[in-house]
N, C-alpha and C positions, 0 to 999 in steps of 0.2 A: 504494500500500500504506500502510497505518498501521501507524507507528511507535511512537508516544504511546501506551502503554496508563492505561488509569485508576490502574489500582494498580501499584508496583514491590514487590507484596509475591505476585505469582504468576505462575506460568509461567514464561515464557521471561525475562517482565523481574525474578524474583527473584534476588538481591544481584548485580547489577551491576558490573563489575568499572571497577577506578575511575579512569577517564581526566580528569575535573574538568568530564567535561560528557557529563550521565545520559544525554541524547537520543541524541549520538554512541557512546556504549557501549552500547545496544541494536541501534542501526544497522548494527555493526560488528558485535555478535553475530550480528546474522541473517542478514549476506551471508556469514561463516562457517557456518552450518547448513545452508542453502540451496545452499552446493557440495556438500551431502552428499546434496541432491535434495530438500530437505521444502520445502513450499508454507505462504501463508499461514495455508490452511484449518487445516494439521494445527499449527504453531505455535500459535492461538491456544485448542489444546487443553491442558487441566491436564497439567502434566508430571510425570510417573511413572517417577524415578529406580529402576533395578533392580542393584544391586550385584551382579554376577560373580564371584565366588569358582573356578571352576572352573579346573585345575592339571593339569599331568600329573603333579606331584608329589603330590597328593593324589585317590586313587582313591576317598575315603568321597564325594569332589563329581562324579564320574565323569559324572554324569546329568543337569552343570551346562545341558548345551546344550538338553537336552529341555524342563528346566523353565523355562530362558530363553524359549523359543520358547512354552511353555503360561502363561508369565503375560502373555508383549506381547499374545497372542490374548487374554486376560483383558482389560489392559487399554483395548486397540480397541475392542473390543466394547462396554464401559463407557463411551466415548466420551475417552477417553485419548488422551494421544502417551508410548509406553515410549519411555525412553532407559536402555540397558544400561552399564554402567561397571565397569572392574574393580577390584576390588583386592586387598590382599595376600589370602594362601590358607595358613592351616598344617597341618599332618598330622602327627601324634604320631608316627608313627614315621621321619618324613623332616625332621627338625626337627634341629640341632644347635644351640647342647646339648640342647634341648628345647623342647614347643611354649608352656612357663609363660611361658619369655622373650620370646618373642614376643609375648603376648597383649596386652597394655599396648602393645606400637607398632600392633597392628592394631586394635586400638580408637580410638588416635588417628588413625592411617589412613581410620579409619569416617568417625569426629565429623569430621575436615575435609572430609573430599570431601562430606558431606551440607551442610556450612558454606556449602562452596565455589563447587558447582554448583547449578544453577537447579532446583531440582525442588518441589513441593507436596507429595509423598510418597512415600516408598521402599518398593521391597520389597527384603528382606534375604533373601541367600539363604547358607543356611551348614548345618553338620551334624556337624561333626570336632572333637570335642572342644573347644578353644580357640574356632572360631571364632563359635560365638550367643555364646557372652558377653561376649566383643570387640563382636561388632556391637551389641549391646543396649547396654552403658555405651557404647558410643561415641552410638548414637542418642538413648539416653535423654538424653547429655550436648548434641546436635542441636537436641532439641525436636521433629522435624518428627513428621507420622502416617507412622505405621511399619507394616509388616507381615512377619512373621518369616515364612521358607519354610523349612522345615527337608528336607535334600536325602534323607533317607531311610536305613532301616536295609539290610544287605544282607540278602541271602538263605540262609538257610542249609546246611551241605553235607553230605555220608554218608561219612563212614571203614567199610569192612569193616561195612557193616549199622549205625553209629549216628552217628545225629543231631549235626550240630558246628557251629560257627559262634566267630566272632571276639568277643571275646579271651577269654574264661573259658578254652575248650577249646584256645588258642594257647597257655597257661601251664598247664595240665593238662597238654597232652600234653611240653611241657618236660620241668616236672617228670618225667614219667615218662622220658622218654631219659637223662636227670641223675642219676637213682635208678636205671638201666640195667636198666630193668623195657621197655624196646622200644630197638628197634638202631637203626643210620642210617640202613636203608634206610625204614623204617617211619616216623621224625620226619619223611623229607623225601616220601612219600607223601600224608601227613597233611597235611602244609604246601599243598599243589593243594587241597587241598578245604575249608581253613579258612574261609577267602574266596571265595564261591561265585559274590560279583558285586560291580559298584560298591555302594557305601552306607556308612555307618555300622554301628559292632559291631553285633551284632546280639542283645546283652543286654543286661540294664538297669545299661551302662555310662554313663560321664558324658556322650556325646551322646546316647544316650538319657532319660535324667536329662534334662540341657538343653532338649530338644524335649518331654517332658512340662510341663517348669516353663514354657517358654514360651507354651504353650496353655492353663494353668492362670493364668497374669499376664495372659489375654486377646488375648495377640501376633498369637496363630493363627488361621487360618481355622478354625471348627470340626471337630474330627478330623483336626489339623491332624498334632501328632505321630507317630503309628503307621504309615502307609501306608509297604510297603518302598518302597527307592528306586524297582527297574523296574517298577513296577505300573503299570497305569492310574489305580487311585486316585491316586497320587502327583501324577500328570501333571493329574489333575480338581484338584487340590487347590492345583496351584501355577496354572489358570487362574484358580479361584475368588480366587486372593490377588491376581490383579491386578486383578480386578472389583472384590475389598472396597477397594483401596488408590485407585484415582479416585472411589470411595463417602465415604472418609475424609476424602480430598484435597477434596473438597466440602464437606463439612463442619467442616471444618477440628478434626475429630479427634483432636487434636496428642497425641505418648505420651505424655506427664505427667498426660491426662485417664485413662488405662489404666493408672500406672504409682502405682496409688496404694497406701496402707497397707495394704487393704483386699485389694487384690492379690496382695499381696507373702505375707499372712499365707494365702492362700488355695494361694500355689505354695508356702509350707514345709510345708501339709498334704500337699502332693501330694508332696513331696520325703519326706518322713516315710512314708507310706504305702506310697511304692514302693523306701524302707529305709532308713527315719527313725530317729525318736525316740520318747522314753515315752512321749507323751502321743497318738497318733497309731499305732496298731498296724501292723503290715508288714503290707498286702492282695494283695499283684502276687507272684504265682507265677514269678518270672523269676531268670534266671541273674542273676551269681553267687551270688545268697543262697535260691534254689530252681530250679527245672526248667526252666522252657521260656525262649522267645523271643522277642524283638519281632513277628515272621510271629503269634505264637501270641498277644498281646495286641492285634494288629490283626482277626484274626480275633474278637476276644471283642469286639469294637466297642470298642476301644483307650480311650482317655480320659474318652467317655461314660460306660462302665459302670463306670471308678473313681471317678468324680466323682458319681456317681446314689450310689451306696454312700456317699461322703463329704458325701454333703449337708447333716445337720444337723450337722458342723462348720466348715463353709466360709458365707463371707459372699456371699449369694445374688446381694445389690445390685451387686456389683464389676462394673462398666462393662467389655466387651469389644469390640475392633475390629469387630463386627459392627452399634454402636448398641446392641444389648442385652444385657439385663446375665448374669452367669453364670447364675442360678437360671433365667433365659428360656430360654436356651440347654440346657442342662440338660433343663428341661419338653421342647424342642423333638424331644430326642433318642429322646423314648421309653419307653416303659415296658424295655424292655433283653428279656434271654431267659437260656436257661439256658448257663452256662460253666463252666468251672471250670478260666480265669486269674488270674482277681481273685476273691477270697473277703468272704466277709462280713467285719464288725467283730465278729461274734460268733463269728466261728472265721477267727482269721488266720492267718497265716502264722509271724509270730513277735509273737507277743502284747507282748512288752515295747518291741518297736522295735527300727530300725535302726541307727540312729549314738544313740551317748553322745558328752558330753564329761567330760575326765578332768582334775583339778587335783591338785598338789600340789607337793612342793618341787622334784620333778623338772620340772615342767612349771607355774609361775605363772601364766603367761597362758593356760594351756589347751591341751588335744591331743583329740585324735577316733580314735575307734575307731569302726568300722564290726562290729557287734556280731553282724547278725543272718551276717556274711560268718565268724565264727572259730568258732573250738570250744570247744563248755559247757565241757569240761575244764580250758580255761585261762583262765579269765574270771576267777577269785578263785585267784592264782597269785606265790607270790614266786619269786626264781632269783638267777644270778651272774650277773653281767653277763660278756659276751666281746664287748669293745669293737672295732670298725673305725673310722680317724680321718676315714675321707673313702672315696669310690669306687673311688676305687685299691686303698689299701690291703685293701678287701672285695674286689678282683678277682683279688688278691695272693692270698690267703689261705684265699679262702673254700672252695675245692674241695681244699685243703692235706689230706692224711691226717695230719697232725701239728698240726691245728687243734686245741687244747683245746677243746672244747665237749660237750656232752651236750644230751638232747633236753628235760633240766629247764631248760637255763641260757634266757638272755635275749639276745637279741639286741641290738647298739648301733650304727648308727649315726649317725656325724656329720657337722656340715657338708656338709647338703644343703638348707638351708633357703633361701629366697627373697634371699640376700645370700651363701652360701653356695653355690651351684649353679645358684642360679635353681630350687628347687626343684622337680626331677624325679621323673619316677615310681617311684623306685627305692627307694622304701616298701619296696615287694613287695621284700625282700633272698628272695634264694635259699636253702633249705634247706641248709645245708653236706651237703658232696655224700657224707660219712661215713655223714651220718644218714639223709640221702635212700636212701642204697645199704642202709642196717640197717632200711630200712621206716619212718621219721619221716613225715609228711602234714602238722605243722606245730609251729610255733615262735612262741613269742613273741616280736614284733620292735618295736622301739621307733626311729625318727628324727625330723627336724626337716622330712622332705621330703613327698612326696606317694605315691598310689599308684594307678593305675589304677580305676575305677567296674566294672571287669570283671575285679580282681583279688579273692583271698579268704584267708583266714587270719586269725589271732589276731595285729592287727599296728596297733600304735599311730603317731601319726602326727602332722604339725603340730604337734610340740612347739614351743612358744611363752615367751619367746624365746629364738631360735635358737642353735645351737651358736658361729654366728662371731660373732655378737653379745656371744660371752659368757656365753650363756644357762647354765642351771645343766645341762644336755648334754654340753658341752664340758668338762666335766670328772667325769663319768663314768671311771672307773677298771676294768681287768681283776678280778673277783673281787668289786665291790660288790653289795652285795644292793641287788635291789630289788622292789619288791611294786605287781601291779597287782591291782586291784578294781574291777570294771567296777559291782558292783552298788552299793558305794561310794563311785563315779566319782573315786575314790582311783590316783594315778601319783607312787610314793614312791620317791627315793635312801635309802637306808638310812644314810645317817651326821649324823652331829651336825651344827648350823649353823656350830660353829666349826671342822669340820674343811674343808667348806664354802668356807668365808672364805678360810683356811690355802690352799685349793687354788686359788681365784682370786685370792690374791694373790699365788702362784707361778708363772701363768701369765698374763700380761697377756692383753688381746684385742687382737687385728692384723686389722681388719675387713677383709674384700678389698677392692681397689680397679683401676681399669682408666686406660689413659693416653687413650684417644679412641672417639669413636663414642658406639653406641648401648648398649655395655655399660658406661661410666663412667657414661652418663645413669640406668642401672639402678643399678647398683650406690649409686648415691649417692642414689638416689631414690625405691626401692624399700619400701614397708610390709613387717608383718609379717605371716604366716598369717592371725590374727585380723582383719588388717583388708583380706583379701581381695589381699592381694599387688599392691595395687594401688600407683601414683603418687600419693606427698603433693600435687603441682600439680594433679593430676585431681580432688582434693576442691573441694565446693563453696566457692568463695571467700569472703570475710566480705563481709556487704551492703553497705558501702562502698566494695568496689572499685567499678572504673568501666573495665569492660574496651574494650581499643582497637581499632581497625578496625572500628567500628561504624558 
């Protein structure tokens, strides 16, 4: 057998593990594989890392086995050797405290084990909120060619004659048991049918969002996003990505030729579109900010048909894992037909867009409102604030009949922001259960936290910087005014800067802090909203270092 490959920069002989003599550490790799049954033949084939994500803790990856099993036939076929590996798996609602804290360890989870192990190209397989954008900064941090498999949306279910699916109508139908508009027998009948099958929500929540942007960044196989998870498409989709992923691995494809400006500005269109910003009108008919479903934009030929609509504002040239660029891609798909998921630019969905950002004394660095998700009513709206100091406290209180509130005042909470809580979904504050019961549908809510892609309401967000920080949040008061103006993009305290001052100079800040683990590493290490909650060490290093174990 030969041992000596020409290059230690493929296959089996890439990075090496380091015994002080390269010959004897390939030697040793291979009579370790070899107990696993693989022959020469199949080692000296490109190796086709496939990341596992699949949990019983997470039901959106449910359909892990299937697609593992339709991308090694992909890559065989292609003339590959797949190697399957696992690693971490999170699910937003199996997550303690949540799945934000996690994101940043499954991303460096990602980046090493692609560091680590031998492979020329991955495919990523992910779907649940947290986990594509873990795996993308961790691959993009990699280098190698990559290919995103996105595990699918679920299917959706029938309450008493209509139409439901996860989460928009999980928090509908809440609300309605909260406001005691349906009993308990009726919430927990509801509950069987929310979730009709494995996959992802099945509106254009944030893994849907994320598997849209990552077909628009070129990640995906084409029509890569949309397929529900139990489809056949799905299963065609994840063989197609082990076919493109030994096509890449040949041509040494690497993300950072995909992961370019060009790209990037190409997934904010798409992000915009399907419930952006001003510049970029809401086209995608989808829950939460209109009607239907992921099933219902797969059927309208899912990303094609937004992308064909979006063409003369996207950058044609942008390089995609197929070798050709989006505009080819694009031509390839078709002249489209008729639908009416995705609407023209000349009759959208919400003509102005979907997210704003909001500055002012109350928020310096910036907060997000999801505009086309709230109610015209309250978009140019001042109130009282009725402050909550933290989770608790809102858990305390909130459902209280002796809550001072009315459905003018402003909602407050604090200290949920990324140093704060790890910032959790708990945007979404609940309707005090007064006004829910008196007929209220919505509220102005203001915090420092986050809030579901399949949540809705008039509900400010990512206040920047954060309440434990200090931020000018954390001293919000019971009874201050304060005035939002979406058209404005105005988020104002209503008192003088000296009163301001006065108030944080009467309450220091006492940043949290943790004694060991991985929650000190957070807490001490952790960005703000604005810069993606990510790890200061995860930024690009200044070109002088000269990083080790190379």
């Amino acid at each position: 057998m030969s041992i000596k490959k020409d290059s230690q920069t493929e296959g089996l002989s890439k990075g090496l593990t380091q015994y002080g003599d390269t010959g004897f550490s390939l030697f040793l790799r291979k009579a370790f594989i070899k107990g696993a049954g693989y022959s020469d033949s199949a080692l000296d084939r490109p190796v086709i890392g496939i990341a596992d994500t699949g949990s019983a803790y997470n039901p959106c990856h449910g359909n892990a086995p299937q697609l593992i099993q339709a991308v090694e036939r992909g890559v065989m076929l292609a003339g590959g050797l797949p190697m399957v590996f696992p690693t971490m798996s999170i699910h937003e609602s199996f997550t303690k405290p949540n799945s934000m804290f996690l994101r940043n360890l499954m991303s460096m989870d990602t980046e090493e084990l692609l560091r680590a192990q031998p492979m020329d190209a991955v495919v990523l397989i992910g779907g649940c909120d947290k986990t594509v954008p873990a795996q993308l900064m961790g691959a993009a941090s990699a280098g190698l060619p990559t290919v995103q498999l996105i595990t699918g949306s679920m299917l959706t279910g029938s309450h008493r004659g209509e139409r439901v699916g996860a989460c928009t109508d999980c928090r509908r139908y809440w609300g309605k048991f909260r406001a005691e508009e349906i009993d308990q027998a009726e919430v927990q009948e509801v509950n069987t049918q929310l979730v009709a099958s494995v996959g992802t929500c099945s509106v254009m929540g944030t893994a849907s969002t994320m598997a849209c942007i990552a077909e628009a960044l070129g990640l995906t196989v084409p029509g890569g996003a949309s397929p529900p998870a139990v489809t056949a498409d799905r299963i065609r989709v994840a063989e197609e990505s082990g076919r493109i992923a030994v096509e890449i691995a040949k041509k040494g494809l690497s993300i950072d030729k995909i992961l370019t400006e060009k790209s990037f500005e190409n997934a904010m269109r798409v992000l915009l579109a399907i419930g952006g910003s001003t510049h970029t009108p809401v086209l995608l008919d989808l829950k939460p900010s209109s009607q239907f479903y992921m099933e219902d934009f797969h059927h309208a030929a899912g990303m094609a048909t937004l992308l064909r609509e979006l063409k003369p504002l996207l950058h044609l040239d942008a390089l995609t894992i197929t070798g050709h660029t989006l505009g080819e891609w694009i031509e390839a798909s078709g002249p489209g037909f008729q639908q009416n998921v995705v609407k023209s630019r000349a009759n959208p969905i919400y003509k102005e867009g979907g997210i704003a950002v909001l500055r002012g004394n109350l928020a310096p660095g910036g907060a997000i409102i999801k505009q086309s998700a709230a109610s015209a009513s309250l978009m140019e709206h001042e109130g009282r604030a009725v402050v909550f100091e933290n989770l608790q406290d809102m858990a305390l209180r909130i459902d209280s009949e002796d809550l001072d509130v009315t459905a003018n005042d402003i909602l407050i909470l604090k200290h949920i922001g990324p140093k704060g809580a790890a910032m959790p979904e708990a945007g979404y504050m609940p309707i005090p259960k007064k006004l829910a019961k008196a007929g209220c549908k919505d509220i102005v809510r203001i915090s420092d936290g986050r809030m579901s892609g399949t949540a809705f309401g008039t509900i400010v967000l990512h206040v920047t910087p954060e309440s434990a920080l200090g931020g000018p949040l954390a001293y919000v008061q019971n009874g201050d005014r304060i005035r939002l103006s979406v058209a404005n993009r105005e988020l104002s305290l209503l008192i003088s800067d000296q009163e301001l001052a006065r108030r944080q100079a009467a309450q220091p800040v006492k940043v949290p802090t943790a004694e060991r683990g991985y929650q000190k590493l957070f807490l001490e290490r952790v960005l703000q909203a604005d810069k993606g909650a990510d790890f200061d060490f995860l930024m690009p290093p200044p070109k002088n270092i000269i990083p080790k174990f190379e």
